[in-house]
N, C-alpha and C positions, 0 to 999 in steps of 0.2 A: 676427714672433711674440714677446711678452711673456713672456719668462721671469722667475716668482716664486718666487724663494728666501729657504726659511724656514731661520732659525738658531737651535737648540737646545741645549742641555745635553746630556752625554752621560746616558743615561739607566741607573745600574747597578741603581736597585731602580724600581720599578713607580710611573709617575707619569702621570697622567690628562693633564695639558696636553700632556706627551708625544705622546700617543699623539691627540689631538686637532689637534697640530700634524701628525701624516703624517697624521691622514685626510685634512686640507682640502688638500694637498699633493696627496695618491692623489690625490681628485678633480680638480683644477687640470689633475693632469698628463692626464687621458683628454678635457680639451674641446680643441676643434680650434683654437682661436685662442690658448690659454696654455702654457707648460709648465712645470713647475715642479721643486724640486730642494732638498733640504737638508744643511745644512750641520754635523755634530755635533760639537762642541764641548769638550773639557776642559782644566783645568789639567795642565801640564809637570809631570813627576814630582819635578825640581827644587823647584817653588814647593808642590807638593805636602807632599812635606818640608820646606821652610821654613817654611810654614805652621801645618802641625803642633807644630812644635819652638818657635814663635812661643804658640802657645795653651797652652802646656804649660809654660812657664817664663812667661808672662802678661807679654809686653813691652806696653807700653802706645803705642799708636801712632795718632796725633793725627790723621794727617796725610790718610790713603785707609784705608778699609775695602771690600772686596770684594774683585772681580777686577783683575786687571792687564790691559791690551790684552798686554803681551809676556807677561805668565803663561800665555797662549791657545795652544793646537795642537788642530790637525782631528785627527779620531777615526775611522778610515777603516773601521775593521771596528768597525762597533757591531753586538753581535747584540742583537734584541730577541723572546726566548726567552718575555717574559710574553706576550704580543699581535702577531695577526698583520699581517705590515705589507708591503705594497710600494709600494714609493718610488725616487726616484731621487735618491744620493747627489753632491753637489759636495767636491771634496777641497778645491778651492784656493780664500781667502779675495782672488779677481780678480773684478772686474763691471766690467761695461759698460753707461755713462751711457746711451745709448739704450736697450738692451733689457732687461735685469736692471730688477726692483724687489724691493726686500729688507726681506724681515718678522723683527725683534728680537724676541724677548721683553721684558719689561720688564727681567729681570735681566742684561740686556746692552745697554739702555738708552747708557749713560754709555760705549758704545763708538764710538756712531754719529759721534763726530767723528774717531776716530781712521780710518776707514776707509771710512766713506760721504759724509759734507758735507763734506771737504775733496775729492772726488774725485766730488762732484756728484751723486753717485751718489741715486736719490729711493728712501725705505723707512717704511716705517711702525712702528709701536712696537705691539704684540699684548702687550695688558695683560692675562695672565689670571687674577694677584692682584693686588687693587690695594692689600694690604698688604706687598707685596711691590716697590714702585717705589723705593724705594729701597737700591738693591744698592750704592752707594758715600755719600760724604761730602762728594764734588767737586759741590758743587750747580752747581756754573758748566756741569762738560758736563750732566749730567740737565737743565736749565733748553734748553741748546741744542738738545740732541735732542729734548726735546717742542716746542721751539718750530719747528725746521726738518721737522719730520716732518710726510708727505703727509696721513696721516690715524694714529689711535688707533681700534687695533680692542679691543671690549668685548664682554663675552656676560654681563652682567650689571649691575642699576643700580645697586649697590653698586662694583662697578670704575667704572663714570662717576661716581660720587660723589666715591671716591676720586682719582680720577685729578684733576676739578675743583675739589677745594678744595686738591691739590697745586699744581697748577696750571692756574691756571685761563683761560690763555688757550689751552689747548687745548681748550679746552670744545666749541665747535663744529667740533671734528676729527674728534671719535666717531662711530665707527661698529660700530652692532651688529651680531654676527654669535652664530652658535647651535651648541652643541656637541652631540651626538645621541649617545643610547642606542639601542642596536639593541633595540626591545622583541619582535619575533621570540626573541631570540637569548637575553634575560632573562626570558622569558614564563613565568608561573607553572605549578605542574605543581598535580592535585588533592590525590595523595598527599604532606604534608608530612610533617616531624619534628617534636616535640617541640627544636626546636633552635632556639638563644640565637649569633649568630653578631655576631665587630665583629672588627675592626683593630690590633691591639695597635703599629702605627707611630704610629699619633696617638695625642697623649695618653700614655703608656702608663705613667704613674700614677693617673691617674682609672681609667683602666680595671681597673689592679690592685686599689685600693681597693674600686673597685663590685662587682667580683667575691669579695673577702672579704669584703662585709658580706651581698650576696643567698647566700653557700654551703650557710649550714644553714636559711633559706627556700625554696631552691629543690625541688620536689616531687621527686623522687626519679626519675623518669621523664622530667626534664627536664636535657638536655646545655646547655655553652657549647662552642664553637669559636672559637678564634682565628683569621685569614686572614690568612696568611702567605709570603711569595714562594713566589706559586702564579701558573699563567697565568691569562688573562683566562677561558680556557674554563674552566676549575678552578673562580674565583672564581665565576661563572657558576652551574655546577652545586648548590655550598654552597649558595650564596645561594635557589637553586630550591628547595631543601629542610628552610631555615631556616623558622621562622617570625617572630622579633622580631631585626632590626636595629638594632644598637648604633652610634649617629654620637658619632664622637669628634668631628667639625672643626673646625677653629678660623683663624679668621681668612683664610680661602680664599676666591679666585673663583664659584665655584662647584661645592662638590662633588658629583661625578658617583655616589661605592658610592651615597650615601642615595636618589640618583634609581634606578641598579639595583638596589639592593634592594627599593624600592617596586615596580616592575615586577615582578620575581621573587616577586612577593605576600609580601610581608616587613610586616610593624607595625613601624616606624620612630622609635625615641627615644634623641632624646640634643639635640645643640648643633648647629644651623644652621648653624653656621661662619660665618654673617652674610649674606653673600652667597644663602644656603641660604634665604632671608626672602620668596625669590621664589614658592617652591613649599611652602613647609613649611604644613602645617594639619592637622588632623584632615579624615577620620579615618585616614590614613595615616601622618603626623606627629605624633608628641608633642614636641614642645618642652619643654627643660630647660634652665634659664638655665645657661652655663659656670662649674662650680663646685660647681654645689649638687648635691654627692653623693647625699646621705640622698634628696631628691625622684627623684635620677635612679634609687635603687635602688625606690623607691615607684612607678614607673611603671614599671617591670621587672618586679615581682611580680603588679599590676595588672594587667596587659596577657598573662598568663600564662592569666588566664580567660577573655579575651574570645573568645567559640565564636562574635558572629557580625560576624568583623571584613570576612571575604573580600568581605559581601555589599555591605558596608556602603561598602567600600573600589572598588568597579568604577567609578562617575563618575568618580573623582580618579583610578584608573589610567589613565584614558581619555585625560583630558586631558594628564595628563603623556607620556605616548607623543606625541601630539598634537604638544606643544610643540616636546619635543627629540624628533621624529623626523628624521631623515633627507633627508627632503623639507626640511624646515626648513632643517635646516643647509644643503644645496646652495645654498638660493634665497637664503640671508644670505651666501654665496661670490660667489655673482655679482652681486650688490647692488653687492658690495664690487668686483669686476673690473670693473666699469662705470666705476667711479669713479678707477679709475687713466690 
């Protein structure tokens, strides 16, 4: 039986790959031929503090940026209090060449030589910002880890983009896979609010600005909300009773609020995050190029009249459910288990 172990970050505030990484995990572990297990990740409270004390007196350090392999220790009690999750945790950084196969993220990429290719061990690299492949400055391991790695898994063609003109002889390594929204669970309700809802982690100077310049535009019977370490049910609910969605993203895989807020029957405007270029369109999506304030408050005020967005919005809700549902994601899992 093929045990797939995925390795993660520890997760202290609310992150979608996160939580993308145990569900394909949960799954894995309930088919009869795989099992799977993960491994959670942080910095020593040591390098923790040195770190710190490093950015703050601004040593200039030529040499490695990121993580360290020895700055690394397992996280044995993660709680994860935003999002429901069952998984099965590995404490010890031990595999065995036959049976273990082991999925990196990208940001731990430039580890794989320290503790899988010299011990043969076969893993793959789970890209899921491809602005984000560059966690160190050691190009020589990142160059050997995508070049030794079974496959490169993607859930978007902006990460194959990136990943290929990084490097481009992994090109034919890719393999898609699909991350799912529960649209059950995001399903829009009749009774909205007059409510303005977005993210204050991204961004969260565009977002201050955009919010001081709509304050004495906004009609008086109309709220914003901020969403804020809150669970995934919490964010959930907001979101159902929002009407316009604010995307801060920028430079991400694929972000998941603007896809749940779409679901949630939300008018969705702001930045793509790039990635976001897959699904974004009217009349769900307003597109704001990153930057231009004054347009993104123009389509905030705009979009406060629109009485007939719901109706207008049902094919494109369709599809997107569609896309990333569930069903989807399973069958891009086992795509990928075949292939190991």
């Amino acid at each position: 039986m093929k045990n797939i172990i995925f390795l993660v970050d520890s997760m202290k505030t609310p992150s979608g790959g996160g939580k993308i990484i145990h569900q394909y995990s949960s799954y894995i572990n309930s088919l009869n031929k795989f099992t799977s297990s993960v491994i959670h990740l942080e910095k020593k409270k040591l390098y923790k503090w040195v770190n710190s004390i490093k950015k703050k007196i601004n040593f200039k350090n030529k040499t490695y940026s990121g993580w360290k392999f020895k700055e690394l220790k397992i996280k044995k009690n993660e709680n994860f209090r935003w999002f429901d999750s069952e998984i099965k945790r590995k404490n010890k950084l031990n595999f065995d060449e036959e049976n273990d196969f082991v999925i990196l993220p990208e940001i731990f990429a430039h580890f794989a030589e320290d503790f899988l290719i010299d011990k043969k061990i076969p893993y793959a690299i789970f890209v899921q910002n491809g602005y984000a492949i560059f966690p160190t400055n050691e190009i020589r391991k990142l160059n050997l880890a995508y070049k030794k790695a079974k496959f490169i898994l993607s859930y978007s063609k902006d990460i194959e983009d990136c990943v290929t003109l990084a490097f481009p002889t992994a090109k034919n390594k890719i393999l898609k896979v699909i991350p799912s929204v529960n649209s059950r669970k995001f399903k829009s309700v009749s009774k909205k609010k007059n409510l303005i809802t977005y993210m204050p982690r991204k961004l969260p100077k565009h977002s201050e600005l955009i919010l001081s310049f709509i304050k004495n535009s906004l009609p008086l019977n109309w709220k914003i909300k901020a969403i804020s370490n809150l669970s995934e049910t919490e964010v959930c609910n907001v979101l159902k009773k929002s009407k316009i969605f604010l995307s801060f993203s920028e430079l991400e895989g694929l972000g998941l609020p603007p896809i749940e807020a779409a679901l949630a029957g939300n008018k969705v405007v702001g930045y793509t995050g790039e990635a976001g270029n897959e699904y974004w369109g009217e009349p769900i999506f307003t597109e704001v190029k990153n930057g231009d304030i004054k347009n993104f408050c123009k389509n905030i005020l705009k979009n406060i009249k629109n009485r007939n967005f719901k109706k207008k919005a049902l094919i494109q809700k369709k599809k997107l459910s569609e896309k990333y549902s569930i069903l989807n994601e399973k069958k891009s899992i086992m795509n990928f288990l075949k292939k190991i």
